[in-house]
N, C-alpha and C positions, 0 to 999 in steps of 0.2 A: 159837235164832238163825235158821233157816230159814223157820222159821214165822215171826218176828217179820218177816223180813222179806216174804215173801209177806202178811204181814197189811196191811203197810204200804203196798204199792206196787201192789195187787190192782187198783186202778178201769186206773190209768195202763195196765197190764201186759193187761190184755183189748182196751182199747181199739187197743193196738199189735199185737196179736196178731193181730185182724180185720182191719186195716188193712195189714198182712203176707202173711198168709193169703191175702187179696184181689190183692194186687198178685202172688201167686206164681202163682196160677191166671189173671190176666190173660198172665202172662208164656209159660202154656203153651197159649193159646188152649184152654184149657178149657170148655167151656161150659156144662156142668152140673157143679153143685157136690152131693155126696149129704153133707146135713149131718145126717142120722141113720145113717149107716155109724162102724163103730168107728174105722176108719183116722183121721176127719174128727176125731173125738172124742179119740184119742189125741194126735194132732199137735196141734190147740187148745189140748189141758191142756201139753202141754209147752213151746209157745211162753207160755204166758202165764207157766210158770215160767222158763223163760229171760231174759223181757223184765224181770222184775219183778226176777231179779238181775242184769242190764243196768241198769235204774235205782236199784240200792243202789250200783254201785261206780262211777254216775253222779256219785251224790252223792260221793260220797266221793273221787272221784280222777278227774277230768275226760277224762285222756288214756285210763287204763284202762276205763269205760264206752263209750269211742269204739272201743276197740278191740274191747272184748267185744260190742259191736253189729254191729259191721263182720263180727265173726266168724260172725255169725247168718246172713249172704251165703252160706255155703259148706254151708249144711243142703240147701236145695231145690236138686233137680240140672237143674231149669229153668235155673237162672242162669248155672253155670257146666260147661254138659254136658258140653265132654273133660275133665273132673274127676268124672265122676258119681260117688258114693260114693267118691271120696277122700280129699276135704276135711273130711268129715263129724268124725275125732277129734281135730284142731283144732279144731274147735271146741268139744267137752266137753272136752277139756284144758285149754284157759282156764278155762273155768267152774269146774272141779275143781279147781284151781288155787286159784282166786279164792276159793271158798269155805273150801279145807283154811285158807289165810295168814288170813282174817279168822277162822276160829273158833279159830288157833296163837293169833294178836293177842290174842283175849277171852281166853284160858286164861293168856296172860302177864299182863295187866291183872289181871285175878282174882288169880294167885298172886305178884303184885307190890303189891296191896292188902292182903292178906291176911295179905303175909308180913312188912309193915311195913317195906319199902323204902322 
């Protein structure tokens, strides 16, 4: 399921990701980017996993997408610094969230097919 969806949403979910990425290091007047350091490397893969289930439960549920985007606000403590590392497990709590009820969803479908309800 996780994989189906990162297969699905991969081009969208990098595109979002650099364009993220970008506006977060505009936001801290950074000016050198080291995009061969691990840090650069670890944050990229995780935002593109973020984004990509940000546009599954896009699809899927308009108001939850807007919310599970909006939550991505609260990872870089650029944005919101008398919150620095506060905000951060708000925002995997959605996600985690998001992910347990849609794979509960498939496991009901499945043994509701299954079971010849």
């Amino acid at each position: 399921m996780f994989l189906l969806i990162l297969k699905k949403k991969f081009k969208k979910a990098i595109l979002l990701s650099i364009a993220f990425i970008g506006l977060i290091y505009f936001l801290e007047n950074n000016g050198t980017i080291n995009f061969f350091s691990p840090e650069f490397l670890i944050t990229f893969v995780m935002y593109v996993i973020l984004f990509s289930i940000c546009l599954d439960a896009l699809d899927k549920n308009k108001l939850l997408g807007l919310l599970m985007s909006v939550s991505l606000l609260f990872l870089p403590p650029s944005i919101f610094p008398q919150f620095a590392g506060k905000l951060f497990p708000l925002t995997y709590g959605i996600f985690i969230i998001y992910l347990f009820f849609t794979y509960a969803f498939s496991m009901f479908r499945n043994w509701k097919n299954n079971a010849g309800l």
